[in-house]
N, C-alpha and C positions, 0 to 999 in steps of 0.2 A: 403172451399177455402177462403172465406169472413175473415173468422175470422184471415186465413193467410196471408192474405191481409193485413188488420188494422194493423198486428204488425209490418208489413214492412215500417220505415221512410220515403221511397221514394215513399210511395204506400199510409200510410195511412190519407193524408189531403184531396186527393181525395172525390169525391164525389159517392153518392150510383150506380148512373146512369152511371157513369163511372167504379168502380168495377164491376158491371154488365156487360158491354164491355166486359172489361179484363179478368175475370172468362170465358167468355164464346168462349176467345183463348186460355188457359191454357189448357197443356193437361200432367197428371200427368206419370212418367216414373219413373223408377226405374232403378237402376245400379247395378251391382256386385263390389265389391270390386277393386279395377287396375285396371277399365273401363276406357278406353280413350276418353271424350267429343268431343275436336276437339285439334287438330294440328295444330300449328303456319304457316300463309295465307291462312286458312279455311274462307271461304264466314264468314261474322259477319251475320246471317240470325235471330239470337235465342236469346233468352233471358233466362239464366238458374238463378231459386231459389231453395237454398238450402234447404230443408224441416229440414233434419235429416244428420248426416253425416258433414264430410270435402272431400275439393277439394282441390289440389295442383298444381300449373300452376310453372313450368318450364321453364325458358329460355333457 
């Protein structure tokens, strides 16, 4: 997860003690294809990275 970390711009000027934090709320999930995340006035609760794959958000 570290290494996915580092290649994220917005993740990787952080520091080691801080990726160790964040690693250790990430919890890895998998989707089938036309999976619905969340639906427009869904709680903003999450934070989704994209490992593999595309997402398409809708108006």
């Amino acid at each position: 997860m570290l290494s996915i970390l580092k290649q994220i711009p917005f993740f990787a000027p952080l520091d080691q003690e801080i990726h160790e934090a964040l690693i250790k709320n990430i919890e890895m999930q998998y989707y089938p294809a036309n999976h619905t995340l969340f639906n427009e006035g869904d709680k903003g609760d999450k934070m989704y990275i994209i490992k593999n794959g595309e997402i398409g958000i809708y108006a």
